[in-house]
C-alpha positions as CSV (number, residue, x, y, z in Angstrom):
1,X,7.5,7.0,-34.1
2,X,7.7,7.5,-30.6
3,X,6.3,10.4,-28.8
4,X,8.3,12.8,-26.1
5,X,7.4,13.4,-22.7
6,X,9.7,15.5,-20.7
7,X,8.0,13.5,-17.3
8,X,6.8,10.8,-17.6
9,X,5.6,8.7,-15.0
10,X,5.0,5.4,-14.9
11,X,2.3,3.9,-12.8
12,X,-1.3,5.6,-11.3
13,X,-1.0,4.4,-7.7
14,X,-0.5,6.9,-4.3
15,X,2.8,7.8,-5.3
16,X,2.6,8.2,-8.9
17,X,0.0,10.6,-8.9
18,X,1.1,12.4,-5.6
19,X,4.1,13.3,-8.2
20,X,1.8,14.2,-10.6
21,X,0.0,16.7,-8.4
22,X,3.2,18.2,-6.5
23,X,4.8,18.9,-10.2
24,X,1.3,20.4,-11.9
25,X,0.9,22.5,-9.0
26,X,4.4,24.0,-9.6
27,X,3.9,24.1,-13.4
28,X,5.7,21.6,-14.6
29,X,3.7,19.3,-16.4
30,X,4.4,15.5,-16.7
31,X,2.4,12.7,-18.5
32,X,1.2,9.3,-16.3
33,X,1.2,6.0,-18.0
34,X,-1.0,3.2,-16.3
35,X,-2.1,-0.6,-16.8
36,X,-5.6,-0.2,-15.9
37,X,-8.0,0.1,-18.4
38,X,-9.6,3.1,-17.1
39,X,-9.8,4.6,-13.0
40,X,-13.0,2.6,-12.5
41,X,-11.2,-0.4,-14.0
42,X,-11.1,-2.2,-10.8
43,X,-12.3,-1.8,-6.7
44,X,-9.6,0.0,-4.8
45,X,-10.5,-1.4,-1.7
46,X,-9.4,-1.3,1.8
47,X,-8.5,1.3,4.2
48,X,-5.3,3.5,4.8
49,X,-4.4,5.4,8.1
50,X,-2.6,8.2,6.8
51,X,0.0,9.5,9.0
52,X,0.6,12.9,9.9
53,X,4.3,12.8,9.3
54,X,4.7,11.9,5.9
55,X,1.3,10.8,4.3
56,X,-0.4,13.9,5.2
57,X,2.9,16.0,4.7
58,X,3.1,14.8,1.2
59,X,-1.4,16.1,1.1
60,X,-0.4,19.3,2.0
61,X,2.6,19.4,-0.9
62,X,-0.4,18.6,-3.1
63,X,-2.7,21.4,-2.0
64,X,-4.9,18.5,-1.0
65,X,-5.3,18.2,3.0
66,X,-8.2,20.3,3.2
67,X,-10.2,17.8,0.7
68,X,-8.5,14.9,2.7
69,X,-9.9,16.2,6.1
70,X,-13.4,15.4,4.5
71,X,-13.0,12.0,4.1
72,X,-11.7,11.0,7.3
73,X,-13.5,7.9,8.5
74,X,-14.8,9.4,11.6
75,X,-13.9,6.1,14.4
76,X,-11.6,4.5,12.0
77,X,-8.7,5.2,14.8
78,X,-10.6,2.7,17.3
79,X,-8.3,-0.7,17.8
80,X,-9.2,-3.9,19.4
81,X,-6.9,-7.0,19.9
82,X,-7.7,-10.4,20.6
83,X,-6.5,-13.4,21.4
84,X,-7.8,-17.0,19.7
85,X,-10.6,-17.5,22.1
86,X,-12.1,-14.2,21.8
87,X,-10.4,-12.3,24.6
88,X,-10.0,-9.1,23.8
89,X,-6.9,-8.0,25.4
90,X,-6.6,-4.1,24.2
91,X,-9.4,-1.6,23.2
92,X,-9.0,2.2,22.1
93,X,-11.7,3.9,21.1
94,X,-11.0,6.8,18.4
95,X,-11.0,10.0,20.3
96,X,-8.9,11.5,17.7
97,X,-5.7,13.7,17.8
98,X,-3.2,10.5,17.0
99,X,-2.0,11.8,14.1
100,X,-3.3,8.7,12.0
101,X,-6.7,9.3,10.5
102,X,-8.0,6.2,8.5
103,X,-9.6,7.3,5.0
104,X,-10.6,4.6,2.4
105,X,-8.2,3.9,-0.6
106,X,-10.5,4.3,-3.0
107,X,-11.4,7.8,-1.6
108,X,-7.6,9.2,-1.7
109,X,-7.5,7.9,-4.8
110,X,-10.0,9.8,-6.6
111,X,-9.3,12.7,-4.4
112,X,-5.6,12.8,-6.4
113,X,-7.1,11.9,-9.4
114,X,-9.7,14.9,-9.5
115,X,-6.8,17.1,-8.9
116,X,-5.1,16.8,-12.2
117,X,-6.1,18.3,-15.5
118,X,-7.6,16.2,-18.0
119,X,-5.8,13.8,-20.2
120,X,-2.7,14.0,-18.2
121,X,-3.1,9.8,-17.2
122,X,-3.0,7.9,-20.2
123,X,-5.0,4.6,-19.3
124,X,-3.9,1.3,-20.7
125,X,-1.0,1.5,-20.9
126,X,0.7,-1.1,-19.7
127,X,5.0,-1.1,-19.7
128,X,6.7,-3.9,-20.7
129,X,10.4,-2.5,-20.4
130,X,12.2,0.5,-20.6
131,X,15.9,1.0,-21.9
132,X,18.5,4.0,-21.7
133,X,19.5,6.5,-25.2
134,X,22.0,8.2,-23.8
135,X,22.4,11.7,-22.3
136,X,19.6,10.8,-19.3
137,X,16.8,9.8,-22.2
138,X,14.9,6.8,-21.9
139,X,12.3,4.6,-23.9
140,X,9.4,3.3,-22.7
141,X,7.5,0.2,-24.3
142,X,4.3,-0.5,-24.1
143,X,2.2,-3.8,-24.7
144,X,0.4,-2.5,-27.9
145,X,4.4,-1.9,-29.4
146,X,3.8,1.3,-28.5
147,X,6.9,3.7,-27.2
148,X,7.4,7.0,-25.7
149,X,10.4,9.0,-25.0
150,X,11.2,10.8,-21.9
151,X,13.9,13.0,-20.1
152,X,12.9,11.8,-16.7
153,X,11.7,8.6,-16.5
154,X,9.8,7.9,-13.2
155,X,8.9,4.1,-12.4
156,X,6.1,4.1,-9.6
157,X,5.0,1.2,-11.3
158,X,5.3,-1.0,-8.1
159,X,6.2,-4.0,-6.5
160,X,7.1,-6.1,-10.6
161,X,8.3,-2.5,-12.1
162,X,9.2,-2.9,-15.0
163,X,11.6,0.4,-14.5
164,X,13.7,-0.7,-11.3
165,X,15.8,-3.2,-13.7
166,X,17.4,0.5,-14.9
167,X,18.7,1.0,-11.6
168,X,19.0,-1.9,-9.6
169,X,18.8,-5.7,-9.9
170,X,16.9,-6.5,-6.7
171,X,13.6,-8.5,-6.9
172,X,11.2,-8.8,-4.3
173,X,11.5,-12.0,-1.8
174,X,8.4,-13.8,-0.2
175,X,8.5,-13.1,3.7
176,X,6.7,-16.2,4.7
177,X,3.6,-14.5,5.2
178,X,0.6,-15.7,2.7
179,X,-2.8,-13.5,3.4
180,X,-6.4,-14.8,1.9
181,X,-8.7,-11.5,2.0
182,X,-12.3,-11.8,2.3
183,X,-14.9,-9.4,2.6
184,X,-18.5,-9.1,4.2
185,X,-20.6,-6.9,3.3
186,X,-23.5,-4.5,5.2
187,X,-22.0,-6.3,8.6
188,X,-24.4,-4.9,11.0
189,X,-27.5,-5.7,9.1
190,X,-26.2,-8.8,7.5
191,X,-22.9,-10.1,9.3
192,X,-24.2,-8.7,13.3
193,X,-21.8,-11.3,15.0
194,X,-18.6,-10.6,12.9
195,X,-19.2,-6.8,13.1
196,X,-19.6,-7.3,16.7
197,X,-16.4,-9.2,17.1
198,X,-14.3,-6.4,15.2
199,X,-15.3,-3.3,16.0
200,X,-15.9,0.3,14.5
201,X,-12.0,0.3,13.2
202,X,-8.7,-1.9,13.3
203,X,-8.8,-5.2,14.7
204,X,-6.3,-7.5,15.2
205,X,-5.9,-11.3,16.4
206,X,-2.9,-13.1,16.9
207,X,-2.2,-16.8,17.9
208,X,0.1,-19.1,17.3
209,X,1.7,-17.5,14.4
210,X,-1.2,-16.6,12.4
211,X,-4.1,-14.8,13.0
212,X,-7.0,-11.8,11.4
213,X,-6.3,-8.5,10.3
214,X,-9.9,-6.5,9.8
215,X,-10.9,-3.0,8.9
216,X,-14.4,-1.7,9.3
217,X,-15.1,-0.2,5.9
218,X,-16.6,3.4,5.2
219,X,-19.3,1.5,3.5
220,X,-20.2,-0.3,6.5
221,X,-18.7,-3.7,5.6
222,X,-15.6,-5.4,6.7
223,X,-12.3,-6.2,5.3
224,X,-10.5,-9.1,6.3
225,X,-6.7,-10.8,6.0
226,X,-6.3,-13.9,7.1
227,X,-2.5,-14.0,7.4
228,X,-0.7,-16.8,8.5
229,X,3.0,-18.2,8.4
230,X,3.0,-20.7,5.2
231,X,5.2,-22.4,2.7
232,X,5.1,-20.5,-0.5
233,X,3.8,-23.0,-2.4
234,X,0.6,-23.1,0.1
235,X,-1.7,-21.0,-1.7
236,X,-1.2,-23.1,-4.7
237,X,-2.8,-26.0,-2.7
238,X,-6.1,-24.6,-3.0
239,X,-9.0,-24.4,-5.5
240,X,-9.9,-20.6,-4.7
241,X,-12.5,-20.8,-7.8
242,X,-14.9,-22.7,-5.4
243,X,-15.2,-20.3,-2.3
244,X,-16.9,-23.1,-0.4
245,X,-13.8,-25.2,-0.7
246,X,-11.3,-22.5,-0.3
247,X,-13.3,-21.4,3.3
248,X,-13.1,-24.9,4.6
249,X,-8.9,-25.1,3.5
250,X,-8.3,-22.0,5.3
251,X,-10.6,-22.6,8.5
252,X,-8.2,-26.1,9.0
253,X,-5.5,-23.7,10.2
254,X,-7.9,-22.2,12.7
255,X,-9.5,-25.4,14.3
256,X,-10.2,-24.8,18.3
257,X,-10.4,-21.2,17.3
258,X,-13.5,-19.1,18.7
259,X,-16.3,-19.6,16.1
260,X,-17.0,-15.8,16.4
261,X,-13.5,-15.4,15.2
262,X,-13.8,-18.0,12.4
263,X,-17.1,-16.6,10.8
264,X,-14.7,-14.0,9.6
265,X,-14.0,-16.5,7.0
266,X,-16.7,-19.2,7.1
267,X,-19.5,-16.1,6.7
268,X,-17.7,-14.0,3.7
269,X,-19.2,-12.9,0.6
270,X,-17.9,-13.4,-2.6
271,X,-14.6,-14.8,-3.7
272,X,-11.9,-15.3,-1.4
273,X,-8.7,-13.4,-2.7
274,X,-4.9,-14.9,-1.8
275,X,-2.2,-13.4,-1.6
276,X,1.8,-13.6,-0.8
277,X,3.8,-10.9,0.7
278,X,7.0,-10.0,-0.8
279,X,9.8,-7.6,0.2
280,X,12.7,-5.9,-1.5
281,X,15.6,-6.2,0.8
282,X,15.7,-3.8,3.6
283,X,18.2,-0.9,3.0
284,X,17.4,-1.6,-1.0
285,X,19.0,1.4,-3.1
286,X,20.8,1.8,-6.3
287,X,23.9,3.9,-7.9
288,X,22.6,7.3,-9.5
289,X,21.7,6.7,-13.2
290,X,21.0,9.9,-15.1
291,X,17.6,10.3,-16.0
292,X,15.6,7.8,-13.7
293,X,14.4,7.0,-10.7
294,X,11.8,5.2,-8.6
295,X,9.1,5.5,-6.0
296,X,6.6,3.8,-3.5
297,X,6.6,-0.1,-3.9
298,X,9.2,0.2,-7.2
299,X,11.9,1.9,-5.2
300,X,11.0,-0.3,-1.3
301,X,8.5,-2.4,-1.3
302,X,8.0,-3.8,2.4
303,X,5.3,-6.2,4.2
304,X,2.2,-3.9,5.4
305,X,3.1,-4.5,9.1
306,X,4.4,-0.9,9.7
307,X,1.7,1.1,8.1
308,X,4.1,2.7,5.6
309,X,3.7,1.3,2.5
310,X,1.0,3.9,1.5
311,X,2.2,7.2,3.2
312,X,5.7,6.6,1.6
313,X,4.9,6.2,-1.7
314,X,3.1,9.6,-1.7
315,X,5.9,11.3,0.3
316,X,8.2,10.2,-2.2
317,X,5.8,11.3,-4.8
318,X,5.6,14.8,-3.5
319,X,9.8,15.1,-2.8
320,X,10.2,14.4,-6.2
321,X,8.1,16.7,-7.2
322,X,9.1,19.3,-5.2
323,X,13.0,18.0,-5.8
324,X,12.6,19.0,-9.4
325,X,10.8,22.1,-8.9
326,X,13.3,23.0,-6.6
327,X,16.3,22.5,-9.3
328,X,14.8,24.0,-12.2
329,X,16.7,22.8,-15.8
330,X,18.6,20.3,-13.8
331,X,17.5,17.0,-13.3
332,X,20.5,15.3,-11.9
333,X,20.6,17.7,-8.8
334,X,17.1,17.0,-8.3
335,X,17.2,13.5,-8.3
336,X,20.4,13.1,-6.4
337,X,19.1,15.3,-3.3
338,X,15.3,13.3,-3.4
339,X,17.7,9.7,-3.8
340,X,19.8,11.1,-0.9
341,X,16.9,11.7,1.3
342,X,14.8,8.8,0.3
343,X,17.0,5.9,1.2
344,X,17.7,6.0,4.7
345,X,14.2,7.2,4.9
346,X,13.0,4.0,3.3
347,X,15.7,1.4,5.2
348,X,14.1,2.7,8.6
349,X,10.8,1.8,7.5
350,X,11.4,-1.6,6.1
351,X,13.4,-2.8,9.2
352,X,10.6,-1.6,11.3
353,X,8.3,-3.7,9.1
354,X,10.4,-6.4,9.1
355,X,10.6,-6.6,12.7
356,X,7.1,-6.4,13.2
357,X,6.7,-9.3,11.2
358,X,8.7,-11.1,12.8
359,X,7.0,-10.2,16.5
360,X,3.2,-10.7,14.9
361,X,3.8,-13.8,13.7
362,X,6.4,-15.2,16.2
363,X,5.2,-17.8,19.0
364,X,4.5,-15.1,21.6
365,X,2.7,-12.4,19.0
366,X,0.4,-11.9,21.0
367,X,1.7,-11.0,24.4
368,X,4.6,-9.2,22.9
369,X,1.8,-7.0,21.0
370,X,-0.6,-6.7,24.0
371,X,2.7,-5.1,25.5
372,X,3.4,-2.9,22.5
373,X,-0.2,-1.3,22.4
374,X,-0.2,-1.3,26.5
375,X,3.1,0.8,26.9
376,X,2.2,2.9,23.6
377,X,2.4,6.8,24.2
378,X,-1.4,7.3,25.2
379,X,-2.2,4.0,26.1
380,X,-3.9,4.0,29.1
C-alpha cells in the first residue's frame, strides 16, 4: 500500500532541500526522498561561490544567510590565470565585497540539512519512475518496490531524473568537454609546488583547448579538473583503476606543458575521477502538467562554466517554496507563476554557459579570457 505525501520531493541536493527549508519555514511540511544511503553516504566535495543574486537570495528565503556568512572561505575570491608555460596572466587577490563568497559544498550542505526537523529526508530511497493518477496525483517508485503517493510531485533528482520524463522528453547531450578530477591533499605541507602554482582560491589555465580548473579547499588541499576537448568515447580508453596508468594517459595531452602545471596531475592522491559534461538544451522547458514540476539540474542542467549550476538550483528551490506558500490550497497557480519565472531565468544561464564553453575551450581561450578578467567591472 502506498503511502501519501502532500510534497514530496524528490532528490537531497542544493535545490531539493532549499525547497524543503523555504516550505517548513512557512509551515508547510513536505517529505524528501533520496538515493544516498545516509548524508554521510559519500564526500561532498568541492567548492561553490555563491552569488549574491540568486544563491544567497534563495539563503536568506531559508532563514539561513546568517549561518552561511560563517562558513565563508575567507580568500576563496582570489583568482589566478595562466597560460601553458606558467605565465600567469591575471591575479586578484580576495579583498571581498564581489558579491561571490566561496563556501565548500559539503558545508552548505549540512548547513540545509541541520535546518530541517528530523525524519523529514527519507534516505535510500532511490526513484525508479514516477507516473500520473489523475487529478494532479502522482506515484513514485522506488527500488525496493516501494511507492508513495503525492499531490505535488517535485523532481530535484538531477541531471538522469527520473521525474523530468512527466514533463518533457529532453535528455541531456555531451558538450565535448570530458574533466578527470584529482585531488591533493595537505598541499602546503605535502604538495608546496602545486599549492604554489594555484593559489589561495580559483585558478585557471587554458591552452590549446584544454587546460586546469583548481580550487584551494577549506581543508587546505586542492581540487583539480583537468578538462579538455575529447571524443566521448575518450574516457573509456583508459584503465582509471590503476591511477599510475590513468596519470600518464592524461599527462600525454599536456606534453611541452610547464612541469609545475602538470604535477597537478602526475603528484595527486588517490584515485583519479572522470567525468563527461552533459547539457539539456538551452532554453529547455515543458508544457504545464498538473501536479509536477522540476528543479536545479532536473529542470536545466548546464556545463559548470558560468557558475550557476549551484546558485540556481537553490533559487528554484526557495521560489517554489515560496510559490506555494504564496498560493495557499492551489497548486496549479503556484507552479504556473514559479514555471513562468524559471524559464527564461534558466535559458539566460545556460547560453551564458554555453558560450563560455565555447570561448574556454576555443583556440584563443586564453587571450579572449585574459581579456574577459582584464575589462571585468573591478579589474584593475
Amino acid at each position: 500500500m502506498s503511502t501519501h505525501f502532500p510534497v514530496a520531493i524528490i532528490g537531497a541536493g542544493l535545490g531539493g532541500l532549499t525547497a524543503a527549508r523555504v516550505l517548513h519555514v512557512n509551515g508547510i511540511e513536505a517529505a524528501v526522498f533520496d538515493l544516498e544511503a545516509s548524508a554521510a553516504a559519500r564526500t561532498q566535495g568541492g567548492m561553490l561561490d555563491i552569488h549574491e543574486e540568486n544563491g544567497q537570495e534563495a539563503l536568506r528565503a531559508a532563514g539561513l544567510h546568517d549561518g552561511f556568512s560563517k562558513i565563508i572561505h575567507e580568500g576563496g575570491e582570489a583568482m589566478r590565470l595562466v597560460g601553458p608555460d606558467g605565465t600567469v596572466h591575471v591575479a586578484e587577490e580576495d579583498q571581498g565585497g564581489r558579491g561571490r563568497p566561496e563556501v565548500d559544498r559539503g558545508d552548505l550542505r549540512d548547513l540545509l540539512l541541520d535546518s530541517l526537523p528530523p525524519g523529514m529526508i527519507r534516505w535510500g530511497h532511490k526513484a525508479v519512475g514516477a507516473r500520473p493518477l489523475g487529478g494532479g496525483r502522482h506515484e513514485v517508485t522506488f527500488t525496493d518496490g516501494s511507492t508513495i503517493t503525492t499531490d505535488l510531485l517535485v523532481g530535484a533528482d538531477g541531471a538522469w531524473s527520473r521525474i523530468r520524463p512527466l514533463l518533457s522528453d529532453a535528455r541531456p547531450r555531451y558538450t565535448g568537454i570530458s574533466f578527470v578530477e584529482t585531488d591533493l591533499w595537505d598541499a602546503k605541507v605535502r604538495h608546496p609546488r602545486s599549492a604554489a602554482v594555484v593559489g589561495g582560491g580559483f585558478f585557471i589555465c587554458l591552452g590549446d583547448r584544454r587546460g586546469f580548473l583548481a580550487h584551494r579547499e577549506t581543508d587546505g588541499s586542492l581540487h583539480v579538473y583537468t578538462a579538455l576537448r575529447a571524443d566521448e568515447g575518450w574516457l573509456d580508453t583508459i584503465d582509471f583503476s590503476d591511477s599510475a596508468a590513468a596519470k600518464e594517459a592524461v599527462l600525454t595531452c599536456f606534453e611541452g606543458w610547464d612541469e609545475g602545471l602538470r604535477g597537478l596531475v602526475a603528484d595527486a592522491d588517490g584515485v583519479l575521477v572522470p567525468r563527461r559534461i552533459h547539457a539539456l538544451p538551452v532554453g529547455h522547458r515543458w508544457e504545464r502538467v498538473p501536479g509536477v514540476t522540476l528543479l536545479g539540474d532536473a529542470a536545466h542542467l548546464m556545463s559548470p562554466f558560468a557558475g550557476e549550476g549551484a546558485n540556481l538550483a537553490m533559487l528554484d528551490g526557495a521560489e517554489l517554496g515560496l510559490a506555494v506558500a504564496a498560493h495557499p490550497g492551489d497548486i496549479e497557480a503556484a507552479l504556473a507563476a514559479y514555471e513562468e519565472a524559471l524559464f527564461p531565468r534558466s535559458e539566460a544561464c545556460a547560453g551564458e554557459s554555453a558560450h563560455n564553453l565555447e570561448v574556454m575551450f576555443g583556440e584563443d581561450g586564453l587571450q579572449r579570457m585574459t581579456e574577459f578578467f582584464s575589462n571585468a567591472p573591478g579589474s584593475e
